[in-house]
C-alpha beads as a LAMMPS data file, in Angstrom:
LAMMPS data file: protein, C-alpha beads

250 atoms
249 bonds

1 atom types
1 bond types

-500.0 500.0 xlo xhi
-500.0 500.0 ylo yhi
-500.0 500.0 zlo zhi

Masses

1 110.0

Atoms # bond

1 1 1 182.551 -37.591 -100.285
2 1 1 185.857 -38.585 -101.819
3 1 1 185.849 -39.807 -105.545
4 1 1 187.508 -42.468 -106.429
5 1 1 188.132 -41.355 -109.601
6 1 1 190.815 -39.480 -108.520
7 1 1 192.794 -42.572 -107.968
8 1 1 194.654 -42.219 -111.345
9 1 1 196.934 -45.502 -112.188
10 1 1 199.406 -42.613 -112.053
11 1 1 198.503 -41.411 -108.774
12 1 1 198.257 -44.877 -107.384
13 1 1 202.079 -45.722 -108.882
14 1 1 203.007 -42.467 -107.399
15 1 1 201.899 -43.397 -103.785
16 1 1 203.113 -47.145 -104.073
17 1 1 207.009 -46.141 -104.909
18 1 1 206.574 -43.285 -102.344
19 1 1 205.993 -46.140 -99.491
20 1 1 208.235 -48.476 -101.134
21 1 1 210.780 -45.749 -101.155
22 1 1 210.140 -45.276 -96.971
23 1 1 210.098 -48.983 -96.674
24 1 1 213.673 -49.405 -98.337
25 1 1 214.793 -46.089 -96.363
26 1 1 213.456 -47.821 -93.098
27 1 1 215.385 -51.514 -94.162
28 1 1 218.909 -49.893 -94.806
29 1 1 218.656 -48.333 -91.360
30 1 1 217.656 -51.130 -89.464
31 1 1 219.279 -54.317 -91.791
32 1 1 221.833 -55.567 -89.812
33 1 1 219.894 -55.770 -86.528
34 1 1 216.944 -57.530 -88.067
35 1 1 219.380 -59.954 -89.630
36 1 1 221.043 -60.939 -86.228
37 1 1 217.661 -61.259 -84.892
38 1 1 216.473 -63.761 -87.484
39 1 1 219.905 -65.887 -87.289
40 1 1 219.363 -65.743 -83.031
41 1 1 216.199 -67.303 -83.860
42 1 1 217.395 -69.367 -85.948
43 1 1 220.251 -70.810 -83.617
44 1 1 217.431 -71.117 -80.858
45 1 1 215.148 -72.952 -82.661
46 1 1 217.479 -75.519 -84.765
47 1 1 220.233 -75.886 -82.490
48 1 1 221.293 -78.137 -79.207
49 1 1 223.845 -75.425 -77.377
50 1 1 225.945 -76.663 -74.727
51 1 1 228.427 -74.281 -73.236
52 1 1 230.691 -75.904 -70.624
53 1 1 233.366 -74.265 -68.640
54 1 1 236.614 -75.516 -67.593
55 1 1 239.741 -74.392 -65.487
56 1 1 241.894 -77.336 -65.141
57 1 1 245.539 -77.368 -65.160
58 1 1 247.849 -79.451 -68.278
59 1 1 247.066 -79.923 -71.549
60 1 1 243.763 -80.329 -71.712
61 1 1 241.091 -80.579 -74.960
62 1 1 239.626 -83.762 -76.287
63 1 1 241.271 -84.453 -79.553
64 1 1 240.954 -81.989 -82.500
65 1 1 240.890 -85.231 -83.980
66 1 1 239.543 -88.781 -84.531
67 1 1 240.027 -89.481 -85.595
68 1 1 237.153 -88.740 -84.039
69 1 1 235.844 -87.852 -82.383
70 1 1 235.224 -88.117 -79.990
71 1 1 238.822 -88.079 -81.378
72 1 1 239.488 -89.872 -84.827
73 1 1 240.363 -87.106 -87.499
74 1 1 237.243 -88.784 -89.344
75 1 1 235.147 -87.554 -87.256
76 1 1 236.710 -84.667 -86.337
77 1 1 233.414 -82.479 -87.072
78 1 1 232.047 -83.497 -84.044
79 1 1 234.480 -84.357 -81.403
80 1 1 233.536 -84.211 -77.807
81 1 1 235.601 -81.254 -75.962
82 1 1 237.191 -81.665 -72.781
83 1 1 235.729 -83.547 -70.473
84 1 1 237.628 -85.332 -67.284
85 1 1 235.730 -88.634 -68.186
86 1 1 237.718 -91.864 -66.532
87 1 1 236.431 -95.399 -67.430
88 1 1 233.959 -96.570 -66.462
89 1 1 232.381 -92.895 -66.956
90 1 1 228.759 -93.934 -67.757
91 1 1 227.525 -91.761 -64.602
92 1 1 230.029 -88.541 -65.499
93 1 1 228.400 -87.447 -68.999
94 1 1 226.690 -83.818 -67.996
95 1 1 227.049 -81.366 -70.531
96 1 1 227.605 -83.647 -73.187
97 1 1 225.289 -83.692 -75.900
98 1 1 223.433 -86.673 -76.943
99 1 1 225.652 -87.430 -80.036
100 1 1 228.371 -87.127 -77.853
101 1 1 227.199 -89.527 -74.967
102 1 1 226.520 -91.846 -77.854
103 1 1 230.226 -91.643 -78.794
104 1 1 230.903 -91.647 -75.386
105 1 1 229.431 -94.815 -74.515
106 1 1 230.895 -96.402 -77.613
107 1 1 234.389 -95.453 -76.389
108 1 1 233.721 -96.835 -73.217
109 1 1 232.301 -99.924 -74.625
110 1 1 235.114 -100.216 -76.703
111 1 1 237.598 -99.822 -73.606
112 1 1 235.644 -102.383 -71.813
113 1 1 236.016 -105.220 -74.574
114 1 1 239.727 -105.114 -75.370
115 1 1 241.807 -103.592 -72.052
116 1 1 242.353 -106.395 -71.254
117 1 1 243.998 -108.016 -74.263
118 1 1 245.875 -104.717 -74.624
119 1 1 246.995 -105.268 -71.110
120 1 1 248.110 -108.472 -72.148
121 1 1 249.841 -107.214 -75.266
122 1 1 251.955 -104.725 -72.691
123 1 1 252.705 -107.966 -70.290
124 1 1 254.163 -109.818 -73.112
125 1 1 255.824 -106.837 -74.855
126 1 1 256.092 -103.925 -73.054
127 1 1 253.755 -101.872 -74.782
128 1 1 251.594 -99.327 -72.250
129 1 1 248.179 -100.489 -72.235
130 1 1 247.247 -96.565 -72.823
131 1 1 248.844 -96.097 -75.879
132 1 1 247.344 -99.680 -77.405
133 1 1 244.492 -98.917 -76.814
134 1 1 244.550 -95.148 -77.955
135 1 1 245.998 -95.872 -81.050
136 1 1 242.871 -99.133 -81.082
137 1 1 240.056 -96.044 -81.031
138 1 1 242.218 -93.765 -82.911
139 1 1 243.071 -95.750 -85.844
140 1 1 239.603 -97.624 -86.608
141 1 1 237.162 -94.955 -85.828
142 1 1 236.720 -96.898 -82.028
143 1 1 236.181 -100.275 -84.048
144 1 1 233.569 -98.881 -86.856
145 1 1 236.135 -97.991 -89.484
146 1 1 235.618 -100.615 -92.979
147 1 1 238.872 -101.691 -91.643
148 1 1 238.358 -102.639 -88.122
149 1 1 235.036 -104.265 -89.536
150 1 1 236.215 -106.435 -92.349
151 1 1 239.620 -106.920 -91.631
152 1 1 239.768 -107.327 -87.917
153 1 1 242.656 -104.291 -88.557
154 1 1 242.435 -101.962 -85.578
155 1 1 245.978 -100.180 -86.144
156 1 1 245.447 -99.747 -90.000
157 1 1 248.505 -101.877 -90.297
158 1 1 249.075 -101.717 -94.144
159 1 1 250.523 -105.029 -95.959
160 1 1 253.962 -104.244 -98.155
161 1 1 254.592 -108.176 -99.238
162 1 1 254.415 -108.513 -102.958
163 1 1 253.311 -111.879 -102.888
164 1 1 250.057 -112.073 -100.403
165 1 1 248.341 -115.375 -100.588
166 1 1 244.684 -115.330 -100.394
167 1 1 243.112 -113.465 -97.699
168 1 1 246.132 -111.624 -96.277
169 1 1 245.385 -108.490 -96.990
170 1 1 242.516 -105.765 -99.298
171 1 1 243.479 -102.971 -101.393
172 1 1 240.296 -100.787 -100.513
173 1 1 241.171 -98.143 -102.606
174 1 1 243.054 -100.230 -105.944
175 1 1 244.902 -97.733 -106.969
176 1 1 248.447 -98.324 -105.285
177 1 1 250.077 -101.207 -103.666
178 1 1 250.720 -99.396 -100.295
179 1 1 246.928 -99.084 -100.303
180 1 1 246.773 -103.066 -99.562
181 1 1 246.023 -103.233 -95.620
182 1 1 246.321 -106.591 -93.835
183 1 1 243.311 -108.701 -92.938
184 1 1 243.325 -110.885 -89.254
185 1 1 241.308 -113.364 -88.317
186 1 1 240.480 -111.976 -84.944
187 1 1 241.170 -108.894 -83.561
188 1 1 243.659 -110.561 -81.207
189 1 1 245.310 -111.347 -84.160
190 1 1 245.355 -107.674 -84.921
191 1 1 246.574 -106.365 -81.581
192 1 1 249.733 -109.245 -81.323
193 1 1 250.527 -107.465 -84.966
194 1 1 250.174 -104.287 -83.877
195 1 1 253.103 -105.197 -80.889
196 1 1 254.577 -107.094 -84.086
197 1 1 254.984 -103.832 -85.739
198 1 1 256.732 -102.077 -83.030
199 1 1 259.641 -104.061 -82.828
200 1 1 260.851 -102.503 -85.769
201 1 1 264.196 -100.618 -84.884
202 1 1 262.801 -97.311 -85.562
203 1 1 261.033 -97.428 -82.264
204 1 1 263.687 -99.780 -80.688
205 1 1 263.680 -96.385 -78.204
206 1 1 260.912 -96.189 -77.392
207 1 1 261.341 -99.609 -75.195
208 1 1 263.466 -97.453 -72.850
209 1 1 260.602 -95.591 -71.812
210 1 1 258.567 -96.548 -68.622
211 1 1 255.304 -97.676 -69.747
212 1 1 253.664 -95.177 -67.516
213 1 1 255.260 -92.056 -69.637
214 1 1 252.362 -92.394 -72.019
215 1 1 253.336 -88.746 -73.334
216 1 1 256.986 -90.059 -74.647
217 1 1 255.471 -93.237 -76.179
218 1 1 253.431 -91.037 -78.262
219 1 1 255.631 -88.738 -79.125
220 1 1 258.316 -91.203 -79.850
221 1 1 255.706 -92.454 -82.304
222 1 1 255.189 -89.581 -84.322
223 1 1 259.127 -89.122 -83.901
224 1 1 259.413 -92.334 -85.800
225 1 1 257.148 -92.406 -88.280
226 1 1 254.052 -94.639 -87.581
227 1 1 251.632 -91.650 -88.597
228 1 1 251.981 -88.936 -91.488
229 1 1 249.418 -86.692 -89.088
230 1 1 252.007 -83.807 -87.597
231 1 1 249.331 -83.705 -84.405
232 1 1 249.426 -88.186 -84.203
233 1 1 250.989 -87.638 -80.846
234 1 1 248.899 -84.749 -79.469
235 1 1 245.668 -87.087 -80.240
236 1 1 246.808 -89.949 -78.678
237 1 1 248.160 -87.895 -75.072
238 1 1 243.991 -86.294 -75.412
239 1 1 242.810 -89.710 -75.668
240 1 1 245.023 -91.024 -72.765
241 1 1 243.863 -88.130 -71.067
242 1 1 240.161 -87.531 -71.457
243 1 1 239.484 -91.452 -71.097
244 1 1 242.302 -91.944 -68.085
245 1 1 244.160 -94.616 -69.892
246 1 1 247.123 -93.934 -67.538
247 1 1 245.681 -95.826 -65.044
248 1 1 246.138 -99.499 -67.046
249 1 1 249.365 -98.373 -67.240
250 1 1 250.585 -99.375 -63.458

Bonds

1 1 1 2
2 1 2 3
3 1 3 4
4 1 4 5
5 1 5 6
6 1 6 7
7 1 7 8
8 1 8 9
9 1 9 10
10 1 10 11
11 1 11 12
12 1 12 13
13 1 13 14
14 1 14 15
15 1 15 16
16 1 16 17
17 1 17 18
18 1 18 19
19 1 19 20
20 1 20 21
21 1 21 22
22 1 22 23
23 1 23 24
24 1 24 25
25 1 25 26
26 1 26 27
27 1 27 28
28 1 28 29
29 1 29 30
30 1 30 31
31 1 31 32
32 1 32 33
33 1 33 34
34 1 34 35
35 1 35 36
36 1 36 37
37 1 37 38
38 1 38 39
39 1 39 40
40 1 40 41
41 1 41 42
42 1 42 43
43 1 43 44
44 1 44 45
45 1 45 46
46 1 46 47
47 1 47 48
48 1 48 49
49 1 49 50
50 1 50 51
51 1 51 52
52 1 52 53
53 1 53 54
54 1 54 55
55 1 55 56
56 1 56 57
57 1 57 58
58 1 58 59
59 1 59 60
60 1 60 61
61 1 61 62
62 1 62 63
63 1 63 64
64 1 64 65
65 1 65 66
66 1 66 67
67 1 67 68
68 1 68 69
69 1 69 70
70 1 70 71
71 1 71 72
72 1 72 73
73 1 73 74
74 1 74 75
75 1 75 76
76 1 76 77
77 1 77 78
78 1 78 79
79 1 79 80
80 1 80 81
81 1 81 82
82 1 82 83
83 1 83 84
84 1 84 85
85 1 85 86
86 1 86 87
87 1 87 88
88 1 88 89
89 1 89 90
90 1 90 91
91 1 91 92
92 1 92 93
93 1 93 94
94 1 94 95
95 1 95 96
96 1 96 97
97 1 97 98
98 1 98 99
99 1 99 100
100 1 100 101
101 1 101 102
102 1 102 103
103 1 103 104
104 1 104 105
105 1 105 106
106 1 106 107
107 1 107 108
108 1 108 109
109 1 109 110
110 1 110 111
111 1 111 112
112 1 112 113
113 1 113 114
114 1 114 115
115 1 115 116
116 1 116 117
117 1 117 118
118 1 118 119
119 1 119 120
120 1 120 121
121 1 121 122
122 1 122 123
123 1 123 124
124 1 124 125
125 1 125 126
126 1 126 127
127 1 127 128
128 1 128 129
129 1 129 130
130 1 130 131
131 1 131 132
132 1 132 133
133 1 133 134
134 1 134 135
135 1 135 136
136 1 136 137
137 1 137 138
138 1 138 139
139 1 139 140
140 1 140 141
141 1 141 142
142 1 142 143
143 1 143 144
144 1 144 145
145 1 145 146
146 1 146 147
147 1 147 148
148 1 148 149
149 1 149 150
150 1 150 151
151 1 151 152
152 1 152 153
153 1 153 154
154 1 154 155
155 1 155 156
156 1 156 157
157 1 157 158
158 1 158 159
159 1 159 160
160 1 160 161
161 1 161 162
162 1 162 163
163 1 163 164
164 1 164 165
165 1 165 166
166 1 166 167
167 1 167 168
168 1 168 169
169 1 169 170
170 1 170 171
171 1 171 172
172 1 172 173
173 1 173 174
174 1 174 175
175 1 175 176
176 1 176 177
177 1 177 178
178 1 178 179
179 1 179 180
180 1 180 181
181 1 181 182
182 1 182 183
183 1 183 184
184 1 184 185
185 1 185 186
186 1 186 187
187 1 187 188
188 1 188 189
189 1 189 190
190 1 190 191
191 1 191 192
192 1 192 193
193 1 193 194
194 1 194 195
195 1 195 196
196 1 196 197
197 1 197 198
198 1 198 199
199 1 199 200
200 1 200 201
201 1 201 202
202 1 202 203
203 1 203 204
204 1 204 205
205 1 205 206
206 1 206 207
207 1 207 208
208 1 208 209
209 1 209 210
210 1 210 211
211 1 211 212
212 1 212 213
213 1 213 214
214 1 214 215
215 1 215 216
216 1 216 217
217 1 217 218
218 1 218 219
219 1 219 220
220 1 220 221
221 1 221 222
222 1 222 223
223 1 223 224
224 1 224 225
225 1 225 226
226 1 226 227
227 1 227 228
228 1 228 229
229 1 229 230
230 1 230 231
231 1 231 232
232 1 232 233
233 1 233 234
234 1 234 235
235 1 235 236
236 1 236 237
237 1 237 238
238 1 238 239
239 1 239 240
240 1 240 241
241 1 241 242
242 1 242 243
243 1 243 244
244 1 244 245
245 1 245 246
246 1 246 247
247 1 247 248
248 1 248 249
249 1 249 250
């Protein structure tokens, strides 16, 4: 029978790194596969994948914005990719996650509520009804931005007077007078500024245009100045695109 006496605190040290030495030989050979194992199961068990497939023709994408979003730049993080979505699109949302359908539905909700006075805004002034209402989702966050909700401002259309009389406009920011954005009573108020705004003579040009060539109306945007953002135009045509704003434009 085998003593245990000759289990030594030496002996048993000995036999402890001996393993531990294996153990660590064993690791650096086989590291990198156990690692992609655990971050597979990882991904599988935390994660919502949806891989969708596409082979359409032009430019395709929803926006690397904003904007979004689905295409805003703030919430560019989590912007829906392409999907040929027209309005109404409740019933064409497969492969969209839920976060996206949620977005989706609040575009299309959005779309549903003020067409019609941007359709309005393009009887009165020429304005395509696609571009209104891109710039609408685009510029307050599809109606959730501070600004859309406290100032009735859907175009962030900023406020340069230096004498404002009370209520005309909020400095969100205080900490430079270009920060001061106008407030409207309504958000028809905002939209009849927003047409307001482009009768400026830097996009006097852009009134040559047929309102159907959404992509030139963007573009001539950019062109002119009404965003710093060098991809303004490129969100906008996405937007136009993914949501088939075109077709308000006939």
């Amino acid at each position: 029978m085998r003593s245990y006496e000759n289990f030594t605190p030496a002996k048993i040290k000995a036999s402890f790194e001996l393993y531990w030495n294996r153990f660590e030989d064993w690791f650096r050979r086989r590291w990198l596969g156990l690692s992609l194992l655990l971050l597979v199961g990882w991904i599988v068990t935390h994660k919502d994948i949806s891989i969708n497939f596409s082979m359409e023709k032009g430019e395709g994408g929803f926006l690397t914005t904003t904007t979004s979003s689905l295409f805003y730049d703030p919430f560019e993080d989590d912007e829906v990719q392409a999907q040929n979505v027209s309005m109404p699109a409740d019933d064409k949302m497969a492969g969209l996650t839920a976060q996206q359908k949620e977005k989706r539905r609040k575009q299309l909700a959005y779309i549903r509520e003020y067409h019609e006075l941007a359709r309005h805004e393009m009887d009165k002034n020429g304005i395509p009804v696609s571009i209104t209402l891109a710039q609408g989702l685009l510029e307050s966050n599809i109606g959730e931005s501070r600004l859309a909700r406290e100032n009735n401002n859907h175009f962030g259309i900023k406020c340069f007077s230096k004498s404002c009389r009370k209520g005309h406009c909020t400095n969100f920011n205080d900490d430079h007078h270009k920060d001061f954005f106008r407030k409207f009573g309504s958000v028809e108020e905002s939209y009849a500024a927003h047409s307001k705004v482009l009768e400026k003579d830097r996009y006097r040009s852009l009134f040559r245009l047929k309102t159907t060539d959404y992509k030139g109306w963007a573009r001539g945007l950019r062109k002119a100045g009404y965003a710093t953002d060098p991809r303004y135009a490129d969100k906008l045509i996405r937007i136009i695109e993914n949501l088939e704003l075109y077709q308000y434009d006939v």
